[in-house]
Structure formats: C-alpha cells, structure tokens
KOLPA-404442 format. One line per 5 residues: number of its first residue (from 1); for each residue z, y negated, x negated of N, C-alpha, C. Coordinates in pm, whole numbers, plus 50000, padded with zeros to 5 digits. Atoms other than C-alpha are relative to their C-alpha. Layout:
residues N
NUM) Z:Y:X:Z:Y:X:Z:Y:X; ...
end
This chain:
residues 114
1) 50050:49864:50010:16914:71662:60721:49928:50021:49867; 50018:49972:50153:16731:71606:60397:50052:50020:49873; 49837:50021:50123:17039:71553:60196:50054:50145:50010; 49983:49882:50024:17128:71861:60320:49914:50122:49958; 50092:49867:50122:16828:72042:60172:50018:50003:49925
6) 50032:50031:50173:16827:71900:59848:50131:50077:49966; 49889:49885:50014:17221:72077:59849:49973:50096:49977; 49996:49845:50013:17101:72371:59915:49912:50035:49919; 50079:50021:50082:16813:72345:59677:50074:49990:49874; 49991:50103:50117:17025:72196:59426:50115:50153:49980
11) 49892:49901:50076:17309:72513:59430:49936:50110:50021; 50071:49867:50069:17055:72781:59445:49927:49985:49812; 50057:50041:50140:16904:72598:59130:50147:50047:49896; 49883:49938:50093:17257:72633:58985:50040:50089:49991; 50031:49877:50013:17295:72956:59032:49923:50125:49927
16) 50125:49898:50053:16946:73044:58900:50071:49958:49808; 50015:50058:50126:17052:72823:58590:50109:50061:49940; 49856:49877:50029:17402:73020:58598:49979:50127:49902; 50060:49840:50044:17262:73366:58529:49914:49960:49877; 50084:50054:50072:17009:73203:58321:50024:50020:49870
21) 49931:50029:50158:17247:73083:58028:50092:50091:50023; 49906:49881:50017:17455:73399:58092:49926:50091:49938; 50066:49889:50054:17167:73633:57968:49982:49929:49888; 50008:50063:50135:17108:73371:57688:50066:50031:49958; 49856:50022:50107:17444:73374:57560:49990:50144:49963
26) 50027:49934:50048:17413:73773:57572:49869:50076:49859; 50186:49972:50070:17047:73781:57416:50090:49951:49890; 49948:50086:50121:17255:73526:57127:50095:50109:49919; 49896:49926:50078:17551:73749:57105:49917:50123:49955; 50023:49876:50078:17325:74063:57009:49962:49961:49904
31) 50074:50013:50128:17134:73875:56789:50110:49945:49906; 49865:50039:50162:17464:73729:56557:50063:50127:50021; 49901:49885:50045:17595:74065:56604:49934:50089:49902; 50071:49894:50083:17297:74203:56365:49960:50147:49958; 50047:49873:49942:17242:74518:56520:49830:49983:49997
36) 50118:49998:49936:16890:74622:56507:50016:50101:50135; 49974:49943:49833:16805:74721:56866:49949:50176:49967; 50032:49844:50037:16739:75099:56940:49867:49976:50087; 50175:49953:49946:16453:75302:57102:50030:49932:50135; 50041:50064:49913:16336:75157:57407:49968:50075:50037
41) 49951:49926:49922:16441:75308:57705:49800:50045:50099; 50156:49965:49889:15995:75266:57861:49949:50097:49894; 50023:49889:50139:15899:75482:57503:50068:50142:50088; 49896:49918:49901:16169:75715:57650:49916:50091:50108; 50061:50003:49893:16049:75703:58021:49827:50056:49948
46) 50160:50011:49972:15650:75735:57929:50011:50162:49925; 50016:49872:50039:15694:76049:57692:50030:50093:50108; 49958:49878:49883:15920:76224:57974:49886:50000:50084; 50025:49990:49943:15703:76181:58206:49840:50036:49985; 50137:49924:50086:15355:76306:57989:50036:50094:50015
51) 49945:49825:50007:15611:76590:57905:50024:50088:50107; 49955:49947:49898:15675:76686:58244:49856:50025:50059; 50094:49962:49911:15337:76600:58391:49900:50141:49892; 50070:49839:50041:15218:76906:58147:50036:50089:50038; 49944:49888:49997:15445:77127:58254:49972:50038:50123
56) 49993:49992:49894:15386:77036:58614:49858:50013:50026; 50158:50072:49976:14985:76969:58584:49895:50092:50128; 50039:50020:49863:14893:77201:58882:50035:49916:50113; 49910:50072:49881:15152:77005:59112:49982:49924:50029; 50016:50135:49933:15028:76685:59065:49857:50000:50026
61) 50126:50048:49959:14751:76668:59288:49942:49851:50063; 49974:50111:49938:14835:76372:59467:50038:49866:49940; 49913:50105:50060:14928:76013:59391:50160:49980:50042; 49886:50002:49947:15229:76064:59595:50067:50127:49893; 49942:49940:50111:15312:76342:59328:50046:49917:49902
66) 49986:50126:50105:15240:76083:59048:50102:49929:50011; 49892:50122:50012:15464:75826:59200:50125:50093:50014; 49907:49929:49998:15715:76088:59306:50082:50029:49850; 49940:49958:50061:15771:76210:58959:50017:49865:49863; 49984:50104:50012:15733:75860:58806:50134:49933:50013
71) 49904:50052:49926:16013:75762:59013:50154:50146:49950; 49914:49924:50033:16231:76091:58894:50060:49965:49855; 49955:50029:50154:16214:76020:58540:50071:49889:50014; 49925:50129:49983:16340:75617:58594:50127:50048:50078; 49881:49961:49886:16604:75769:58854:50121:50032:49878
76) 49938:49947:50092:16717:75954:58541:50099:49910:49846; 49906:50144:50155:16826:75622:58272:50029:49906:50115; 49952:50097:49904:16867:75395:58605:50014:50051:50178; 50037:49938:49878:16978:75549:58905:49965:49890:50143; 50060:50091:49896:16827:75421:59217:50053:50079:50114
81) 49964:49911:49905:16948:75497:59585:49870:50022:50080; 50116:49932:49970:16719:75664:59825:49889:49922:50029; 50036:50092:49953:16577:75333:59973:49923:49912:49893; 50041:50087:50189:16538:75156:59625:49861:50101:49936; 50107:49867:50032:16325:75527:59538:49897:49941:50073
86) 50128:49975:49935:16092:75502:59800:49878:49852:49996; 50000:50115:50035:16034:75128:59772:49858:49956:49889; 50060:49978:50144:15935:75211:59419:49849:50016:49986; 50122:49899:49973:15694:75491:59485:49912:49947:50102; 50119:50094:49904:15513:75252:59769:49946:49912:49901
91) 50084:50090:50098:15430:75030:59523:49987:50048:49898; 50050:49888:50096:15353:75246:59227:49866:50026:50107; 50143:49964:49934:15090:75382:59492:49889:49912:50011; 50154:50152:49947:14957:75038:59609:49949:49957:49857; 50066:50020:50156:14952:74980:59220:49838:50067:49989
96) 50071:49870:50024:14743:75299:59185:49887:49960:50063; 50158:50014:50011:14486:75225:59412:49931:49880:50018; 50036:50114:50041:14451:74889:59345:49926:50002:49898; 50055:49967:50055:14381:74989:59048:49875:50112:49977; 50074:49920:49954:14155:75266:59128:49842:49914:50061
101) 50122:50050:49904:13917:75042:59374:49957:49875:49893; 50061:50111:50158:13919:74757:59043:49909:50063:49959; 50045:49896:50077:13797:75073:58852:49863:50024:50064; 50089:49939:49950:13582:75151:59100:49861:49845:50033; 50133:50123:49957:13378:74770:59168:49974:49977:49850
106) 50077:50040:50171:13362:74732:58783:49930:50102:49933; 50071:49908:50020:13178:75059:58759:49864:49965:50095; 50128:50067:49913:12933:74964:59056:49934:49881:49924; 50073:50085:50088:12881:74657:58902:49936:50007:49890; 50081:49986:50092:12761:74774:58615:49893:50041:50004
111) 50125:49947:49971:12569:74992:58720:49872:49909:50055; 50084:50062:49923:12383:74736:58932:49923:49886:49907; 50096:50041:50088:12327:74558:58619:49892:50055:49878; 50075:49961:50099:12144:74809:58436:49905:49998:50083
end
C-alpha cells in the first residue's frame, strides 16, 4: 500500500513538473522571439474599474457592489461562468473585510499607544 502512494505521489509530481517546463519553454519562446511585451492586462483592469466606479459612485454603496463590479470588469478580458463569478466576488469580500478589521486593530492599537 505504500508503494502505491509513492505512484500516485510520484505521477501527480509529473504532471506538476509537465505543465511546469511547458510554461518555461513558452516564457523562453517569447523571450528569443524579442518582442517587448505589451500593456498589462491588471493596468487595463484597475483604470476600468476607477473609470466606472466614477461614473457609478452613488451605486456603490456596498462591498457587494465593489466586488460585483470588480468582477464585471475581469469578466470582460477573461470570461468567467456564473459559478467561477460568484466564487470570485466571495472572496474579494472576505478579502475586503479582512482587510478592513486589519485596518481597523492597527488603528486601535495605536491609539492605545498614545
């Protein structure tokens, strides 16, 4: 039975190592093909979604707005199906107030040291 772990251990490893040196060899071929790269598709993504949240800036009251329209713009250069969307926008949120309650004990704390 151990022999048969280390198998299955041993051809998920090959697999991982598969894909691995398949994105190498691409990453190689752009770079001898001496293309400089273009704009970068999160540049892209972060303006749209400044540009939009102005246009929209009563609408988003919510973080479920936020992630909602977060999740529109990316939909838009990578489409996602509905399941993959929502997924997203759950974690974008838990991001959010993860970050939020960080925000919020490293403000207490300070305070508590003045």
């Amino acid at each position: 039975m151990n022999a048969q772990k280390i198998g299955e251990h041993e051809a998920e490893i090959e697999k991982i190592k598969s894909v691995f040196i398949s994105i190498l060899r691409d990453i190689k071929k752009d770079m001898d093909s001496g293309e400089q790269p273009g704009e970068t598709v999160t540049a892209t993504i972060l303006q749209n979604i400044q540009n939009t949240a102005k246009e929209q800036k009563q609408e988003l009251r919510t973080v479920d707005d936020v992630t909602a329209l977060v999740a529109e713009q990316i939909e838009k250069v990578m489409p996602l199906d509905e399941e993959t969307s929502e997924q997203f926008q759950q974690l974008m949120k838990k991001m959010i107030e993860q970050a939020g309650k960080e925000r919020t004990t490293t403000y207490e704390n300070a305070k508590r040291k003045d």
